[in-house]
VEXDREN-2710 file (C-alpha; in Angstrom, 1 decimal):
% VEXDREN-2710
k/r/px/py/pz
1/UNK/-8.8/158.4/-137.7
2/UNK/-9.8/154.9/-138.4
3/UNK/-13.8/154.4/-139.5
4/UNK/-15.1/150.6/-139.2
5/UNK/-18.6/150.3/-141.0
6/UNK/-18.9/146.4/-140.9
7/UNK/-22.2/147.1/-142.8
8/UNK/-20.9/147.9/-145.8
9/UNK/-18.0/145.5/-145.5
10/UNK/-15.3/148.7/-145.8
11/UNK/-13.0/150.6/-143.5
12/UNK/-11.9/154.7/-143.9
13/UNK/-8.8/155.9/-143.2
14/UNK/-9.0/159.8/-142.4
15/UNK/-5.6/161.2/-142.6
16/UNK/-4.2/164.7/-140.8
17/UNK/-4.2/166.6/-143.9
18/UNK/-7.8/165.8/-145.2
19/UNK/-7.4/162.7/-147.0
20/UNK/-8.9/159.8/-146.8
21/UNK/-8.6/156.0/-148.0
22/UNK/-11.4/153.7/-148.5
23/UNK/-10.5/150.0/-148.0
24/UNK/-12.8/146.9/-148.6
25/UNK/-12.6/144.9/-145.1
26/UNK/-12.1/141.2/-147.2
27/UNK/-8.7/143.3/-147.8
28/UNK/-5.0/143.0/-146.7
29/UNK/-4.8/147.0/-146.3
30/UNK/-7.9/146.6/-144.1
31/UNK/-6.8/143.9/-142.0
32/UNK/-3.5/145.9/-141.7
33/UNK/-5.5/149.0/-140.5
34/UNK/-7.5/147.3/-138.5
35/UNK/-4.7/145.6/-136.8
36/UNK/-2.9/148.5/-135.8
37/UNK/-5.4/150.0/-133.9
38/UNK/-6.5/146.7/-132.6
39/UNK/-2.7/146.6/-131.3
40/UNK/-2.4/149.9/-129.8
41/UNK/-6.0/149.6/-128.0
42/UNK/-4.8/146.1/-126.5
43/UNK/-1.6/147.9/-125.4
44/UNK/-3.3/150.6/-123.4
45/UNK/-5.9/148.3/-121.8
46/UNK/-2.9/145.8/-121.2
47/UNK/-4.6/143.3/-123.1
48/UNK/-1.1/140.6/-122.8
49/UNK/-1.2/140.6/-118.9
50/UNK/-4.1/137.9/-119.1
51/UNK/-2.7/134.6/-120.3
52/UNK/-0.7/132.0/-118.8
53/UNK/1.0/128.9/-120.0
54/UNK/0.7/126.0/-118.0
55/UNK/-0.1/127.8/-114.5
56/UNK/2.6/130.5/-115.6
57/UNK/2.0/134.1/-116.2
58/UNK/3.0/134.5/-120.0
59/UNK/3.2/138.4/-121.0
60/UNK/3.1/137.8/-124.9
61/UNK/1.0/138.2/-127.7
62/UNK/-0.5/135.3/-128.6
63/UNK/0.5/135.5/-132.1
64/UNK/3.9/136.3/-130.8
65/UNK/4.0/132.7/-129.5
66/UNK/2.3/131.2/-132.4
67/UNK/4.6/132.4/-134.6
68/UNK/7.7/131.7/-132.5
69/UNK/6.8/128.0/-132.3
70/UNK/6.9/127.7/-135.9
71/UNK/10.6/129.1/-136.0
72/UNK/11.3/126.7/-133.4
73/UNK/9.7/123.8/-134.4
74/UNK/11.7/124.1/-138.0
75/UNK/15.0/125.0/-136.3
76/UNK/14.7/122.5/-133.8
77/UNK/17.1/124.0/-131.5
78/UNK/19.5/122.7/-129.0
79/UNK/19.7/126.0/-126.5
80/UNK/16.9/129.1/-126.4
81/UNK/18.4/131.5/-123.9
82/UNK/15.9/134.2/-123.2
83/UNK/16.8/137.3/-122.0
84/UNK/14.0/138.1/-118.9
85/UNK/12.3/135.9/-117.0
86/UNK/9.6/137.6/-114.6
87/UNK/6.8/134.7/-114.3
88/UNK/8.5/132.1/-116.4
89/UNK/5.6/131.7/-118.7
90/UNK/7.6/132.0/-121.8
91/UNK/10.3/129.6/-120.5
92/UNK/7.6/127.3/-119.6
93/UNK/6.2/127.6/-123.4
94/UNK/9.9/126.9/-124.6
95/UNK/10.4/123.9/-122.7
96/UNK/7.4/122.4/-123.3
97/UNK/8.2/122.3/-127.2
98/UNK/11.5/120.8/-126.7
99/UNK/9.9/118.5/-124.5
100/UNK/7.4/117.5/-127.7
101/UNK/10.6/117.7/-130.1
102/UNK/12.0/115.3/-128.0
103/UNK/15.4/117.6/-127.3
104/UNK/16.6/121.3/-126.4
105/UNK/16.4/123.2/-123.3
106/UNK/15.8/127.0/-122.2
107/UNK/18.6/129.4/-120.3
108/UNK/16.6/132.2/-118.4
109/UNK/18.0/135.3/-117.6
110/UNK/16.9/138.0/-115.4
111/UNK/18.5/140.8/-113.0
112/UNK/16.5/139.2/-110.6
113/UNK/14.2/136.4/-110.3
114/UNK/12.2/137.0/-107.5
115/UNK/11.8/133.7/-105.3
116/UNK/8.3/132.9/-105.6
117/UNK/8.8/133.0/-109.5
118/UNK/12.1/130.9/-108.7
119/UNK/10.0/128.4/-106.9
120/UNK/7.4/127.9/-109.0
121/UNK/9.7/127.4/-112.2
122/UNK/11.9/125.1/-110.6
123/UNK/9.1/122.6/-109.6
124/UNK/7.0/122.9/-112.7
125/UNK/6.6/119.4/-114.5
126/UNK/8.9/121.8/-117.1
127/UNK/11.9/122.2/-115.1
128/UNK/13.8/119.7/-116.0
129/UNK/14.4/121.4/-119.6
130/UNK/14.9/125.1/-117.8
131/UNK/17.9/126.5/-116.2
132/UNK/17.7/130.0/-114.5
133/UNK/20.6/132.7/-114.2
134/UNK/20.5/135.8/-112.1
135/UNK/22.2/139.0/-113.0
136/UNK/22.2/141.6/-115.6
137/UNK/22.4/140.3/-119.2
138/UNK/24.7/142.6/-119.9
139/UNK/27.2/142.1/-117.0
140/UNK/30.0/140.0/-118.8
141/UNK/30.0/137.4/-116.0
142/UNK/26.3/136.7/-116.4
143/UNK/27.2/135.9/-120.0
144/UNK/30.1/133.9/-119.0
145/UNK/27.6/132.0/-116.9
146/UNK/25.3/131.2/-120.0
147/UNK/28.1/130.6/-122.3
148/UNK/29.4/127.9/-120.0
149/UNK/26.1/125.6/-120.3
150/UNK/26.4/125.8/-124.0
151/UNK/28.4/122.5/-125.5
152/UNK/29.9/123.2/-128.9
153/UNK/28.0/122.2/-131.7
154/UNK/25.2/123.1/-130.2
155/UNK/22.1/125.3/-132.5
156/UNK/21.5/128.0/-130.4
157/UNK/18.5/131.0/-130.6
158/UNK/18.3/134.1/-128.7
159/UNK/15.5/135.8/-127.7
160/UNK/16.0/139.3/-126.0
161/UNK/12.6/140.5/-124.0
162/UNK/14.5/141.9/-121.1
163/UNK/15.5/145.6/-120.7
164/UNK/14.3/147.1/-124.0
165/UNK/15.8/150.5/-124.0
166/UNK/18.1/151.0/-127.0
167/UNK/21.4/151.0/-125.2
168/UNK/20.3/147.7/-123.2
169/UNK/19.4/146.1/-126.4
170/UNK/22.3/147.4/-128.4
171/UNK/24.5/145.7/-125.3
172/UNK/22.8/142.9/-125.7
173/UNK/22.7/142.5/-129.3
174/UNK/26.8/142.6/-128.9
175/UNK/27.1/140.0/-126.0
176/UNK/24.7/137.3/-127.3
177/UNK/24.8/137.3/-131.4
178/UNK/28.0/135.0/-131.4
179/UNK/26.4/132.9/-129.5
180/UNK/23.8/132.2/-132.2
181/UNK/24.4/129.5/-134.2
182/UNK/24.1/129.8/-138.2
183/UNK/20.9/130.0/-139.9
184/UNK/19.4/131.0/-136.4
185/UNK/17.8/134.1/-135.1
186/UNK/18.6/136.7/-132.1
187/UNK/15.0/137.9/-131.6
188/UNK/14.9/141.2/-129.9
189/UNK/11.3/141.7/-129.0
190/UNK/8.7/144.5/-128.1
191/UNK/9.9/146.9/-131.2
192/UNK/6.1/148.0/-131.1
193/UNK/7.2/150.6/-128.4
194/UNK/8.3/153.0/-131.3
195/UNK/4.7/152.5/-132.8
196/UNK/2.6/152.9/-129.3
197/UNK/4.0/156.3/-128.3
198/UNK/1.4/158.3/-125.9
199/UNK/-0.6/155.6/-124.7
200/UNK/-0.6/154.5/-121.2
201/UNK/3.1/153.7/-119.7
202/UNK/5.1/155.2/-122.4
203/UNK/7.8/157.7/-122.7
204/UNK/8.2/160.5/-125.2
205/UNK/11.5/159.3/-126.0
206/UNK/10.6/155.6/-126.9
207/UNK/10.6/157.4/-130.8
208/UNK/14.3/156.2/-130.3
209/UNK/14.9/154.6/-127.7
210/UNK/13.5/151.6/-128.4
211/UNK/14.7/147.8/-130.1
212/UNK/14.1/148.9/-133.3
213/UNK/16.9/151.9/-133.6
214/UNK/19.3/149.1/-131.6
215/UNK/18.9/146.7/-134.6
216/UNK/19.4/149.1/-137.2
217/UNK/22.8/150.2/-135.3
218/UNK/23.6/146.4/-134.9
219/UNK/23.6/145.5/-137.9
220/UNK/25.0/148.5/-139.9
221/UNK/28.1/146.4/-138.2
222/UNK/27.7/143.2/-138.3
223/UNK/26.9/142.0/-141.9
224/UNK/27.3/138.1/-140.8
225/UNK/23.5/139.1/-139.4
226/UNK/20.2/140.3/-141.4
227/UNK/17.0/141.7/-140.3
228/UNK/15.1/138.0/-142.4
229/UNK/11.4/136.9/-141.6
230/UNK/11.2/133.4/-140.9
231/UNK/9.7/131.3/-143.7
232/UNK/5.9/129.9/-142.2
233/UNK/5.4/127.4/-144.2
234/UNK/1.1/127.5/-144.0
235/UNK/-1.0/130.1/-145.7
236/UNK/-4.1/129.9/-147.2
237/UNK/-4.7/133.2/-146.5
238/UNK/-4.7/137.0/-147.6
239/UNK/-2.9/138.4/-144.7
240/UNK/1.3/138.2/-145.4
241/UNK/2.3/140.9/-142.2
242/UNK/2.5/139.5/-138.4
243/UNK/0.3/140.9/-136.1
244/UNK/3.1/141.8/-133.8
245/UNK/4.4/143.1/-130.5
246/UNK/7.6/142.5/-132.5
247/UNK/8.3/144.3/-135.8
248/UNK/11.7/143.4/-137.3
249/UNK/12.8/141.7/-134.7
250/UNK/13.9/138.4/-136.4
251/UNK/17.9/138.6/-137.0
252/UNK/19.0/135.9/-138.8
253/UNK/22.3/134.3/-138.9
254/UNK/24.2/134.3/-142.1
255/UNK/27.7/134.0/-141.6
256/UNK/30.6/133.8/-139.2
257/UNK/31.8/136.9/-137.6
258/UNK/32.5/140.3/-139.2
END
């Protein structure tokens, strides 16, 4: 149980067995605590399904998106494939930076994009810098179909926020890590369900079966990847740990395949 007492500047941590931990809130440990429950109280009240991006619906954390701007904006990408689409809001916030960088462009990929969504993607003032393909992202041909819009030489990222059961995940990891270029990241998002078990729209089983066992399967075999947090290069602050819908999900490329 988590005690806030903003009076005396301090927050108590009251453990199962008894225990307890006294934190000063000016703390890292504090901000920490009070993050966590601050992340599981936003997830039961569905605190991520009120924000848009330029008139699109973006279901994200907005720290998720600070955060992945930075990695963008130093990587400067040439291809972000995203694994799931469903308003377009993230593709839209994708675009938009390249359109700023001056280069890049977004592959969206979704079992199905249903047509409203369709239409309003392809005439946003973004479209131009988005291209959408439907079918499963782990039916071979839909990654033929990606693979075939990227030129070689191209710096490519991967962002997985589709399907996030383990096996999904796992499939995807498989299909799209040789895809990533060097020194970029496969992202696979939404790791948090292990940490948000028995809230609202969860399952029992999401102990496991979750993004989080699929990376540590992943890359148990594939050495040429490692779980790496991007360097952000401002911080004037105490706080050193994301505030995250995505734990561990940055995979960085190190070498060429296993």
């Amino acid at each position: 149980m988590l005690t806030i007492d903003e009076a005396r500047g301090r927050v108590t941590i009251r453990r199962p067995d008894g225990g307890e931990e006294v934190l000063a809130m000016d703390s890292p440990e504090a901000f920490s605590a009070v993050s966590g429950a601050w992340l599981r109280c936003g997830w039961d009240v569905k605190y991520v399904y009120g924000f848009t991006w330029m008139g699109r619906p973006i279901i994200q954390l907005p720290e998720d998106m600070i955060r992945i701007q930075e990695v963008l904006w130093s990587l400067a990408p040439d291809v972000v494939i995203e694994t799931g689409v469903a308003h377009g809001g993230s593709l839209v916030f994708y675009a938009g930076l390249m359109a700023a960088m001056g280069k890049g462009r977004v592959i969206g990929v979704d079992i199905e994009i249903r047509p409203h969504n369709r239409s309003a993607i392809e005439s946003h003032p973004m479209a131009g810098r988005i291209a959408l393909v439907e079918g499963s992202s782990i039916d071979p041909e839909t990654r033929a179909a990606v693979h075939r819009q990227i030129k070689p030489g191209e710096t490519v990222l991967v962002i997985l926020d589709s399907n996030h059961s383990r096996d999904h995940v796992a499939r995807e990891l498989e299909l799209y890590a040789p895809l990533v270029s060097p020194g970029s990241y496969i992202v696979a998002c939404d790791g948090i369900m292990a940490q948000v078990v028995g809230a609202p729209r969860t399952q029992a089983d999401w102990t496991w079966n979750n993004p989080l066992t699929a990376i540590d399967e992943f890359l148990a075999s594939h050495q040429e990847f490692r779980q790496e947090e991007p360097c952000f290069a401002f911080n004037e602050g105490a706080v050193r740990e994301r505030v995250t819908y995505w734990p561990k999900s940055f995979l960085r490329r190190i070498g060429g395949a296993s």
